[in-house]
C-alpha positions as CSV (number, residue, x, y, z in Angstrom):
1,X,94.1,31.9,-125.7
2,X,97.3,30.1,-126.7
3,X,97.8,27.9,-129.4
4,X,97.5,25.0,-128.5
5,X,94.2,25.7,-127.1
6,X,93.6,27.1,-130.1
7,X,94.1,24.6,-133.0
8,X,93.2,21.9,-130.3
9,X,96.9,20.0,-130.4
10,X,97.5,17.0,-127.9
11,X,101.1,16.5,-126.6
12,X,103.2,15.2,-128.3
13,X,106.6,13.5,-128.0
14,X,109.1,13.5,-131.4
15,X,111.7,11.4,-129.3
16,X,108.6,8.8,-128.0
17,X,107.7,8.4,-131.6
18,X,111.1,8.0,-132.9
19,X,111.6,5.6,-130.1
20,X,108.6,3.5,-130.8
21,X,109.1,3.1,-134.3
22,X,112.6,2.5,-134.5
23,X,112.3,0.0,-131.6
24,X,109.3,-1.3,-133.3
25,X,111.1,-2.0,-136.7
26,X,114.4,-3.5,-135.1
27,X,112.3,-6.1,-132.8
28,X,110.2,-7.0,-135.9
29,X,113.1,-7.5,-138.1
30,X,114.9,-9.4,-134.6
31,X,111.9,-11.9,-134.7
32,X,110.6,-12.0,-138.6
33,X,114.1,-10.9,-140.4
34,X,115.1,-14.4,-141.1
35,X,111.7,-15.2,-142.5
36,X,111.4,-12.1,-144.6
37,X,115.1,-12.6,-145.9
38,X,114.4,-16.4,-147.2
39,X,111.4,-14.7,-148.7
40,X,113.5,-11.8,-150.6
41,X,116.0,-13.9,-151.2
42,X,113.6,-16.6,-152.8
43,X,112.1,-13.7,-155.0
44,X,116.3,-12.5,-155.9
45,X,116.6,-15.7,-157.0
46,X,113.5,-16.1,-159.0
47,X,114.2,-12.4,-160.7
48,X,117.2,-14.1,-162.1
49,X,116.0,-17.3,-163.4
50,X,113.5,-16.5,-165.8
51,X,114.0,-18.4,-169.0
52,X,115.5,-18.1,-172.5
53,X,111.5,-17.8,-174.0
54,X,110.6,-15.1,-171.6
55,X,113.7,-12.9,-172.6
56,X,112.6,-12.9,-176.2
57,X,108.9,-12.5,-175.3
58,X,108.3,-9.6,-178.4
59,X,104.6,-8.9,-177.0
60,X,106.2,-7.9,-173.3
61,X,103.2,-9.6,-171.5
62,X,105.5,-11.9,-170.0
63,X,107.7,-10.1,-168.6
64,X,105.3,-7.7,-167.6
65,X,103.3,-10.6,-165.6
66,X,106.5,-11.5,-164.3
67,X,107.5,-8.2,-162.8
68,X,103.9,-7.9,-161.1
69,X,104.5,-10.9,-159.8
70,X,107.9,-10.0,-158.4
71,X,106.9,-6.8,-156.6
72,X,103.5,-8.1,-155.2
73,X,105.6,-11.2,-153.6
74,X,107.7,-8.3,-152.1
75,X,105.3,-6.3,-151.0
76,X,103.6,-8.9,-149.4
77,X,106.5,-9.7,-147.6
78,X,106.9,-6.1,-146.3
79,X,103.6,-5.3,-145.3
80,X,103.6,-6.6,-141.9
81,X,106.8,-4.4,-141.5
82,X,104.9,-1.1,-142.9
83,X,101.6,-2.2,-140.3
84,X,103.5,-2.7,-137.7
85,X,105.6,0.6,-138.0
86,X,102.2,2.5,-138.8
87,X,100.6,1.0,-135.5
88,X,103.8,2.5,-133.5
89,X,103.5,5.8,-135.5
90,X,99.7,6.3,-134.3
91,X,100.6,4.7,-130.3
92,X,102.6,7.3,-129.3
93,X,99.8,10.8,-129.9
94,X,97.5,7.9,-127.8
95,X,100.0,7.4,-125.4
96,X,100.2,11.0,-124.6
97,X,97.0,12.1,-124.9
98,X,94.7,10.4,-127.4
99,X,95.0,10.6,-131.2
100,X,93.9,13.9,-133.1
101,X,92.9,14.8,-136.7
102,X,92.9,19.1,-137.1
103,X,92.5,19.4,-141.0
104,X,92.3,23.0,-139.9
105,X,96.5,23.1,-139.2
106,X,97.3,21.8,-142.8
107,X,95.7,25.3,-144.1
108,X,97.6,27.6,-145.9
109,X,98.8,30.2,-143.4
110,X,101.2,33.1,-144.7
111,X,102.4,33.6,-141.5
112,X,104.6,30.8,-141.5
113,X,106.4,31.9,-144.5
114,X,107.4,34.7,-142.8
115,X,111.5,34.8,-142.0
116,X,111.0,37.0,-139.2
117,X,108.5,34.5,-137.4
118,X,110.9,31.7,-138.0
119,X,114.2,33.1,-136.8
120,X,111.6,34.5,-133.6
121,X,111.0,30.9,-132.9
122,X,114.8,29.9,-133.4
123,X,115.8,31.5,-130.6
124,X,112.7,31.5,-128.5
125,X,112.4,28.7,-125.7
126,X,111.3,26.1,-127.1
127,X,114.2,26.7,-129.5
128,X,116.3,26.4,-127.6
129,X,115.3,23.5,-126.2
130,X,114.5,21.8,-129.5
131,X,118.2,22.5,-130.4
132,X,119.8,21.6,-127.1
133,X,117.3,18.4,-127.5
134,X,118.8,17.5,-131.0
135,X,122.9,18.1,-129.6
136,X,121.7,15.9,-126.8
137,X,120.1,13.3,-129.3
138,X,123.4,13.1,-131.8
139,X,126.0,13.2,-128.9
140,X,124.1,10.4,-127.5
141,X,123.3,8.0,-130.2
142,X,126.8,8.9,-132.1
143,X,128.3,7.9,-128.7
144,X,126.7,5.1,-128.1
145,X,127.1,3.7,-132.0
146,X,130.7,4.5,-130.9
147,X,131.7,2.9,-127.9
148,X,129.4,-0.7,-129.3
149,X,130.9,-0.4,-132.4
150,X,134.2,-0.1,-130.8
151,X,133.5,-2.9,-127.9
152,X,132.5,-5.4,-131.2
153,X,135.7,-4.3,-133.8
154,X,137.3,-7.1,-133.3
155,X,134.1,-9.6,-134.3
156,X,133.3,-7.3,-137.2
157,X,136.8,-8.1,-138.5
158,X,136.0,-11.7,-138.1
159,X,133.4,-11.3,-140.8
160,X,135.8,-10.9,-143.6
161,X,137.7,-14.6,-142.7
162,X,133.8,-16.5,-142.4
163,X,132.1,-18.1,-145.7
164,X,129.9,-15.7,-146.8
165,X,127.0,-18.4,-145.6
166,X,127.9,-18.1,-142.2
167,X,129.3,-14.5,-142.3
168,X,125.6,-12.9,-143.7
169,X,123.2,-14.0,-140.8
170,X,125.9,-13.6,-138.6
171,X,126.2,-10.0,-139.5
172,X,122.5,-9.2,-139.5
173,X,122.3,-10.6,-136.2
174,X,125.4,-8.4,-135.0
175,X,123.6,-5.3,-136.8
176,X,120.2,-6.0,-134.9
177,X,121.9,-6.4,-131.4
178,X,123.9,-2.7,-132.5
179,X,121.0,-1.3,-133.3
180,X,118.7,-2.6,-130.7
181,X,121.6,-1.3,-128.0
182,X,121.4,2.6,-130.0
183,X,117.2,2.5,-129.9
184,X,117.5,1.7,-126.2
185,X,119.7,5.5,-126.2
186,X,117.0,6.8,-127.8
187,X,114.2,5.2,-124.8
188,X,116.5,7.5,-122.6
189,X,115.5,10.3,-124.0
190,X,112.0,9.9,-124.5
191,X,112.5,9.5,-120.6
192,X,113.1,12.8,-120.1
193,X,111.4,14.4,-123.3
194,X,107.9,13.2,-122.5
195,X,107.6,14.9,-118.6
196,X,108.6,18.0,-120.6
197,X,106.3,18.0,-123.2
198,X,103.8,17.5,-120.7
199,X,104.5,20.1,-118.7
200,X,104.9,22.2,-121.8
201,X,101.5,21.4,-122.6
202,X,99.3,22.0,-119.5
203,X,101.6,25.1,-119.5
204,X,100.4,26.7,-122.5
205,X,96.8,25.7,-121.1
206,X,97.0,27.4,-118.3
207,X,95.0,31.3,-119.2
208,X,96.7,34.5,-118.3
209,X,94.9,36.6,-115.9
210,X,93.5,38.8,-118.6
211,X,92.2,35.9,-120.5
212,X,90.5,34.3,-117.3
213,X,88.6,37.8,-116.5
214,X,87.6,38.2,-120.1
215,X,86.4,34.2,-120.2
216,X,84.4,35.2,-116.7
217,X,82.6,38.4,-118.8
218,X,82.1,36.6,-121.9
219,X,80.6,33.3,-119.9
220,X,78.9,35.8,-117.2
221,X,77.9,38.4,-119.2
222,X,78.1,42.5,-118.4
223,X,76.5,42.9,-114.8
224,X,74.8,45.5,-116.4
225,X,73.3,43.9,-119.4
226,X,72.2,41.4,-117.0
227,X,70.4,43.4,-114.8
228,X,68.5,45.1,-117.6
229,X,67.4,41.6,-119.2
230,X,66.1,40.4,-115.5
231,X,64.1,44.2,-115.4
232,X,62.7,43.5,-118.9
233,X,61.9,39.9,-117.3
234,X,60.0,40.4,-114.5
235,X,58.1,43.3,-116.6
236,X,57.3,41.0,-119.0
237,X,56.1,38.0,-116.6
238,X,54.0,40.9,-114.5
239,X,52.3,42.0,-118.0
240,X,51.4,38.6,-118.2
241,X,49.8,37.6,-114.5
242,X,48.4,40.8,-115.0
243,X,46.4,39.9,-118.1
244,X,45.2,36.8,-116.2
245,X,43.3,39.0,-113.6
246,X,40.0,40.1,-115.9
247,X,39.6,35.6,-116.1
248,X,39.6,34.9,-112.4
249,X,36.4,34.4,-110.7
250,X,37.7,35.9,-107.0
251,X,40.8,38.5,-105.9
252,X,41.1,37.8,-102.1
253,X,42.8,41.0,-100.5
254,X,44.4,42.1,-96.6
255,X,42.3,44.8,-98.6
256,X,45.4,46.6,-99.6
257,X,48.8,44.6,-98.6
258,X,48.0,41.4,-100.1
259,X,45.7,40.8,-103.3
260,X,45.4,36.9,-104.7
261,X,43.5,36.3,-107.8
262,X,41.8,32.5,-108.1
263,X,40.5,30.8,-111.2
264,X,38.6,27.7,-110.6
265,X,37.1,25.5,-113.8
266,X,35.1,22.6,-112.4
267,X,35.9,20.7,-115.7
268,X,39.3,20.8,-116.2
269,X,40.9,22.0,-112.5
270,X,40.8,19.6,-109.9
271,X,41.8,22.5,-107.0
272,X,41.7,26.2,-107.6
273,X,44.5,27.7,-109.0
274,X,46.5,31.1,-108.1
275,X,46.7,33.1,-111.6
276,X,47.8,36.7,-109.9
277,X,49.1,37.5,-106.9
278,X,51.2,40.7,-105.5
279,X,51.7,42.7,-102.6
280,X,51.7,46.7,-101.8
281,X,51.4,48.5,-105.1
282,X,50.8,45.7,-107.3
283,X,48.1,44.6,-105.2
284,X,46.2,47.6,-105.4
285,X,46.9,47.2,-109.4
286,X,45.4,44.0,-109.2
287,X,42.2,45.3,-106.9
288,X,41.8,48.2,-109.9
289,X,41.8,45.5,-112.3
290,X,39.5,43.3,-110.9
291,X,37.0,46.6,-110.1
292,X,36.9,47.3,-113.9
293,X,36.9,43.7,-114.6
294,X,33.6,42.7,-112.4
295,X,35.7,40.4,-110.8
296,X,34.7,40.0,-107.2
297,X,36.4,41.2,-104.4
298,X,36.9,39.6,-100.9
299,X,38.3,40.8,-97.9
300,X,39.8,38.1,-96.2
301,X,43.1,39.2,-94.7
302,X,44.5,35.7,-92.9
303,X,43.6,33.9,-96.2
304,X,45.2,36.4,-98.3
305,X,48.6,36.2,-96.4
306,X,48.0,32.3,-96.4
307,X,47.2,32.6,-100.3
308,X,50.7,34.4,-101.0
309,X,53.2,33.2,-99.0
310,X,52.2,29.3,-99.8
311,X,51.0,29.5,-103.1
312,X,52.7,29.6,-106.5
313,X,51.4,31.3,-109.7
314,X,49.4,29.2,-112.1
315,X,49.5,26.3,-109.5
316,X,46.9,25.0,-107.5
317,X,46.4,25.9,-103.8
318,X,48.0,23.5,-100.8
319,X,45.4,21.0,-99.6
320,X,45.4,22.7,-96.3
321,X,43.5,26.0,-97.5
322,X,40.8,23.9,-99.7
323,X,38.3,24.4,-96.9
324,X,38.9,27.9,-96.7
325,X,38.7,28.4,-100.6
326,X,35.5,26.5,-100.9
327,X,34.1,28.8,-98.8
328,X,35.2,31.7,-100.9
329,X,34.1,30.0,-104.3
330,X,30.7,28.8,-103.0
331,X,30.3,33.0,-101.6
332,X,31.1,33.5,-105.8
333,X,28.8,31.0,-107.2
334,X,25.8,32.5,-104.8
335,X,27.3,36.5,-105.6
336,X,26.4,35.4,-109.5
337,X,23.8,33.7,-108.9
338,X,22.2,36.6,-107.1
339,X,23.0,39.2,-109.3
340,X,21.5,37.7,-112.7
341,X,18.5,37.9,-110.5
342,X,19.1,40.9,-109.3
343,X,18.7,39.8,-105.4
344,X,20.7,40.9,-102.9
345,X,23.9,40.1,-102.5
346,X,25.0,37.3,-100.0
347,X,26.6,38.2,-96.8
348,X,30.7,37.5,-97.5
349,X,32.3,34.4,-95.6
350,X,33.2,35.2,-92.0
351,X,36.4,33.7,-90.5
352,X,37.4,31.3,-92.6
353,X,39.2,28.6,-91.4
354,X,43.0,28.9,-92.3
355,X,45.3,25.9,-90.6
356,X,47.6,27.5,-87.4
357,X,51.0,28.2,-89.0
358,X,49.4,29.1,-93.1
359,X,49.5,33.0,-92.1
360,X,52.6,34.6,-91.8
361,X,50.9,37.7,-90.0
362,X,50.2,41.3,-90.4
363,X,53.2,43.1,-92.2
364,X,54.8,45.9,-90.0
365,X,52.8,48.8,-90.0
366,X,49.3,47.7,-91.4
C-alpha cells in the first residue's frame, strides 16, 4: 500500500492553510483592530501610571498583583484573535477532507533521520514541486508587496508630515489594505495548490496491480484452501445428518436412488420433519443405517423424489405432501404396534397420493 493509505492521512493544502489563517487574522484585525488597540493602549498607559507607593512596595505583592493584572487584561484582549486563528487552522484539513488525529505519525521513526531518505525526497516529485511551489509563492507575494508598496509610496511618505494622532490609525489602516491585497496572492495559489493535492492524493490511493491481486487473495483466500475447507464442510454437515438417521421413525426410499429419513414428535413438531436425506450412494448409506438402526423402511418411490427435491433438512415437509406422510406415519405407528405384539406386520401404504407437479420423475437410467 502507499503511505498515505498507510498512516491514514487526509489531503492537505499548506497554501489553503496559510491562506485561511493569514486572511483570517488580517480581516479580524480590519474589523476588531481599533477595539483591541484602545484596549492595549488603555493597558500601555496603565503600565506606566502606577504610583509612587507601589514603586517602593518592599513585600512585591503589589506589583506582582499589578503585573497579573496587566497580562490577563492583554490576554483577554487577544484571545478572540488566537480562537479565531485556531478555528481557521482546523477549517482547512475539513475543507479538504475532514479533520484527522494519527498519534501513530508523531512516533519516533529512524528512518527520517536518515540523509539519504531526505536528499531522495529533495529531488523526487513532489520535490520538485514543493520547491517550484515555494519560488512561485515568494515571486508572487514579493511581487505583489512590491508593485502595492510602490503604487502607495507617495502616501507612505505623507505619514511623516501628519500628527502622529492622525498618522497612527492612518497607517494601520494603510498596512491592513497592503496586507489584505498580498493574502489575496496567496488565495491564488491555494487556487491552484488544492486541485493538486487532490489529485495527489487519490493518486497515491489508487493500488498497483500487484497490490490489487494480492488484496483479491488475501480477501478471497487460496482457491485451494478454499476448496479443502468446503470438502471438510460438507463432510462434516454429512457426519451430522447421518447421526440423525438411528432417531427417525421412517426412511422412505425409490429403494435405491432416493432415501428420506422423517422424524415426527407429536408433542413438540407440528408437521414431520426431514432429518436425512441423500441420493445414489448416500442413499444406500442411509438404507444401511436405518437396517441396523430398526428404523423402518418404505418403498415409496414418487414420495421419495417428492420428499427430496421439495424438502429441506431439519425442516418440516410442504403442506402439499401431509396427506401422503400421514399415510406413511400412521403405516409406522401400526408396524410398532404390531411388532411389540408380535402380529403380523401391516400391509405398507399403496399409492400414496403426491400432488401433480411434487415428483420430479425417475432419474435417467433407473
Amino acid at each position: 500500500m502507499q503511505q498515505a493509505r498507510e498512516e491514514g492521512q487526509v489531503p492537505q493544502s499548506r497554501e489553503l492553510s496559510t491562506f485561511l489563517v493569514t486572511m483570517t487574522g488580517v480581516l479580524f484585525l480590519w474589523l476588531l483592530g481599533g477595539w483591541m488597540g484602545e484596549r492595549l493602549l488603555g493597558l500601555l498607559r496603565r503600565a506606566f501610571a502606577f504610583d509612587r507607593a507601589m514603586a517602593f512596595d518592599q513585600t512585591t505583592m503589589g506589583m506582582a498583583n499589578f503585573l497579573q493584572d496587566l497580562f490577563g487584561g492583554a490576554l483577554l484582549t487577544l484571545m478572540p484573535l488566537f480562537l479565531a486563528l485556531m478555528l481557521a487552522a482546523v477549517a482547512s484539513p475539513l475543507a479538504l477532507g475532514g479533520f484527522l488525529f494519527a498519534p501513530k505519525v508523531l512516533g519516533l521513526r529512524f528512518g527520517r533521520l536518515n540523509p539519504l531518505q531526505g536528499i531522495k525526497r529533495m529531488f523526487s516529485l513532489h520535490g520538485l514541486a514543493e520547491m517550484l511551489k515555494a519560488i512561485l509563492k515568494a515571486s508572487l507575494i514579493g511581487g505583489v508587496g512590491a508593485l502595492v508598496l510602490w503604487r502607495n509610496r507617495d502616501h507612505l511618505l505623507d505619514f511623516l508630515r501628519e500628527p502622529l494622532a492622525l498618522a497612527i490609525p492612518d497607517f494601520a489602516g494603510t498596512v491592513i489594505w497592503i496586507a489584505l491585497l498580498i493574502v489575496s496572492s496567496l488565495g491564488l495559489l491555494a487556487l491552484f495548490d488544492v486541485p493538486f493535492q487532490l489529485w495527489q492524493y487519490h493518486k497515491n490511493l489508487r493500488m498497483t496491480k500487484e497490490e490489487v491481486k494480492r488484496e483479491n487473495k488475501e480477501q478471497e483466500g487460496d482457491p485451494q484452501v478454499k476448496g479443502r475447507i468446503r470438502a471438510m464442510q460438507r463432510e462434516l454437515a454429512r457426519h451430522r445428518m447421518m447421526a440423525e438417521v438411528p432417531k427417525a421413525d421412517v426412511v422412505v426410499t425409490n429403494p435405491t436412488h432416493f432415501a428420506v429419513a422423517l422424524r415426527y414428535d407429536v408433542e413438540s413438531m407440528a408437521a414431520p420433519i426431514v432429518v436425512a436425506k441423500g441420493r445414489g450412494e448416500l442413499a444406500l448409506k442411509i438404507r444401511d443405517l436405518a437396517r441396523d438402526n430398526g428404523v423402518a423402511l418404505l418403498e415409496a418411490p414418487p414420495l421419495a423424489r417428492a420428499l427430496y427435491a421439495h424438502c429441506e433438512l431439519q425442516q418440516a415437509i410442504p403442506a402439499a405432501l401431509f396427506t401422503a406422510v400421514a399415510e406413511v406415519m400412521a403405516y409406522v405407528y401400526q408396524l410398532g404396534e404390531a411388532m411389540a405384539a408380535g402380529k403380523l406386520p401391516p400391509a405398507p401404504p399403496d399409492h400414496l397420493p403426491v400432488p401433480e407437479g411434487f415428483d420430479p420423475g425417475p432419474p435417467p437410467g433407473e
